[in-house]
Structures are given as structure tokens and as C-alpha cells.
C-alpha positions in Angstrom: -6.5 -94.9 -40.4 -8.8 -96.0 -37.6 -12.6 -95.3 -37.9 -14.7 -96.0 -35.0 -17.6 -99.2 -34.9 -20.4 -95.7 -34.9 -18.6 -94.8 -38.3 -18.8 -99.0 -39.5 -22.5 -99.3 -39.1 -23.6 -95.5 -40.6 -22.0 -97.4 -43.5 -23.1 -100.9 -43.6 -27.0 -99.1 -42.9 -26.5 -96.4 -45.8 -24.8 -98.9 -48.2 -27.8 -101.9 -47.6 -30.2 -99.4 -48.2 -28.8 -98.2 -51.6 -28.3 -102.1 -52.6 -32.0 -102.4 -51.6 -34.0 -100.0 -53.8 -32.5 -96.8 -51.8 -35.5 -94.0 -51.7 -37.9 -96.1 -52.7 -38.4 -98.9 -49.6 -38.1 -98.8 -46.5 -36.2 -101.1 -44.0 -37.1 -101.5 -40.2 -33.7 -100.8 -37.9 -34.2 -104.4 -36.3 -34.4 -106.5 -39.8 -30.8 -104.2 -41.1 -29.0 -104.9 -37.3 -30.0 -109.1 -37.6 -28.7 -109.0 -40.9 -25.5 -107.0 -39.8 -25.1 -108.8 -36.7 -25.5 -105.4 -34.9 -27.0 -104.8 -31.4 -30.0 -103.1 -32.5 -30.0 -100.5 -29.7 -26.5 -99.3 -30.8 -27.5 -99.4 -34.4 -30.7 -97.3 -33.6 -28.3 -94.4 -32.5 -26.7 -93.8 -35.3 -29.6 -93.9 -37.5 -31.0 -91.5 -35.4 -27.9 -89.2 -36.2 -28.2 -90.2 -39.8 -31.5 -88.9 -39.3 -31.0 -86.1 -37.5 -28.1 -84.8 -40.4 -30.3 -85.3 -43.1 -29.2 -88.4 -44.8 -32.1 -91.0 -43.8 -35.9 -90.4 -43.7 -37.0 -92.3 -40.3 -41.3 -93.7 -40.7 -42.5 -94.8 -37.3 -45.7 -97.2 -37.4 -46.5 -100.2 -38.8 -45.2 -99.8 -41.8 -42.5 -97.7 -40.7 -38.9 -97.9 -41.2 -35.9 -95.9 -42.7 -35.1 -94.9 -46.4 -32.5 -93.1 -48.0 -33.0 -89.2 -48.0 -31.5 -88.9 -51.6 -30.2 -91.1 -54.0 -26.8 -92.8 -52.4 -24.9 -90.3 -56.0 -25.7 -87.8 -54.1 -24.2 -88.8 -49.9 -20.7 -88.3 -49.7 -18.3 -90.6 -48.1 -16.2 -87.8 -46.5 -19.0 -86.1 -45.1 -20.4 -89.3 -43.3 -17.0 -89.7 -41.8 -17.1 -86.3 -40.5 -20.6 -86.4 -39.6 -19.8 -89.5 -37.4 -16.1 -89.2 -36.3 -17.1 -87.2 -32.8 -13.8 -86.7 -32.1 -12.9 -84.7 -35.0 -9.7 -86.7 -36.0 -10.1 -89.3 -38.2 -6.5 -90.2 -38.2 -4.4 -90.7 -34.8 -1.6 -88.3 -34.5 -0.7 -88.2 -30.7 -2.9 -88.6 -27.8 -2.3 -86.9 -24.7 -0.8 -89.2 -22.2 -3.5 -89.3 -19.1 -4.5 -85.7 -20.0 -1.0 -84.4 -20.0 0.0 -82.5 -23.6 2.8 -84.7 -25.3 6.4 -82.5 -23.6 8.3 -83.5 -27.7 5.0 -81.3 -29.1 7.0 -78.4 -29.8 10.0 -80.1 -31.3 7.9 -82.9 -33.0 5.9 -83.0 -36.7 4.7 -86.2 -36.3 0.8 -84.4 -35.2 1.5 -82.3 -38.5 2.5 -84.8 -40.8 -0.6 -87.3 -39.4 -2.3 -84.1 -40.4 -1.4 -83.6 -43.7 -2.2 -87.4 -44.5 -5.0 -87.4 -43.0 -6.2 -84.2 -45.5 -5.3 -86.0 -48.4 -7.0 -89.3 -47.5 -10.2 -87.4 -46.7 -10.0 -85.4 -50.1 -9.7 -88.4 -51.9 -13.1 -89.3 -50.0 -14.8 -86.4 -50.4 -14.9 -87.1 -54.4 -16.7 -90.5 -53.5 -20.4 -91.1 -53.2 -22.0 -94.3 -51.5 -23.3 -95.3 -54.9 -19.3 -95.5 -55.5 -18.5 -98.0 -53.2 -21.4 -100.4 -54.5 -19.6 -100.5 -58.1 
């Protein structure tokens, strides 16, 4: 299981926020990234995505900042990762060699199997809330 640096910091920004008063106060994007050692353009992007699905309320201004949409009971783990996992596998099975199919992929399960695995991992996060990986 392999989840990419985008998937990392949706988490580190949705989980500070809930350890931080969650709805209630907001947090600029440059004061979360210095405390997360995270290049704050990077770390802007995916809170614009967080955003942009629903799960952060962005403030621009003076006072601005971002806040959590709901209360972190109520964002699932599962669905972050499939919000942010662009390439719609969160598990490795086989990767095309240069852009050439695998030739075994008729013969082979392995893709299957990674499948399978990767089903039940993700149901197992789906029953998960952010607020559950603070306890």
C-alpha cells in the first residue's frame, strides 16, 4: 500500500485541524505547511481540492484561513483516499512496462488478487472517520 505525498498532506491538514478546535477556527495554509514542513505552494493545492470536494471551508482576507467543513466524525478516511488517489489505484498491481500492457495479463491473477486486497483494505477504511485516527 503506497499512497502518494498529495494523499499525506490532505491528511496531516484535515487531522491538525480536528486537533485544533476543527469548525470552529480557522488556520492560514502557510502557518499548517511551516508546522508540517510542507512547501506551501504544494500544500495550497490540495487544500484547494479539499475545498473544492467539500471537506474544508476556504476564508480569504485578513482573517482568512481554512476550517473543517463538518465535524472530522463525520469525513471519512476512504473517501479522502479516493478523493485524492488521481490515479484511481490505491494499491499497485502491475504497471504497464513503457506503455506496453503486461504480455502474462491473460495468464496472470496477480492484478486480481492486488484487487481484491486492495477492496478489503479500503472497506476497512471506509468504516473510519478522521476523528478516529485522533483517538
Amino acid at each position: 500500500m503506497h499512497l502518494t505525498l498529495r494523499t499525506d498532506y490532505a491528511f496531516r491538514v484535515l487531522i491538525h485541524l480536528a486537533r485544533h478546535g476543527h469548525t470552529q477556527n480557522r488556520m492560514t495554509i502557510r502557518h499548517i505547511a511551516e508546522r508540517h514542513n510542507i512547501s506551501h505552494n504544494h500544500l495550497m493545492k490540495v487544500v484547494n481540492d479539499l475545498c473544492h470536494h467539500g471537506l474544508l471551508v476556504g476564508t480569504r482576507g485578513r482573517n482568512g484561513g481554512v476550517s473543517l467543513a463538518r465535524s472530522p466524525k463525520d469525513i471519512n478516511v476512504g473517501h479522502v483516499i479516493r478523493l485524492m488517489e488521481t490515479e484511481g489505484e490505491v494499491m499497485t498491481g502491475c504497471a504497464p512496462l513503457q506503455g506496453r500492457p503486461c504480455i502474462l495479463a491473460d495468464a496472470c491473477r496477480l492484478r486480481h488478487l492486488t484487487r481484491q486486497a486492495t477492496d478489503a483494505f479500503m472497506a476497512i477504511l471506509d468504516g473510519m472517520s478522521v476523528h478516529d485516527l485522533l483517538s
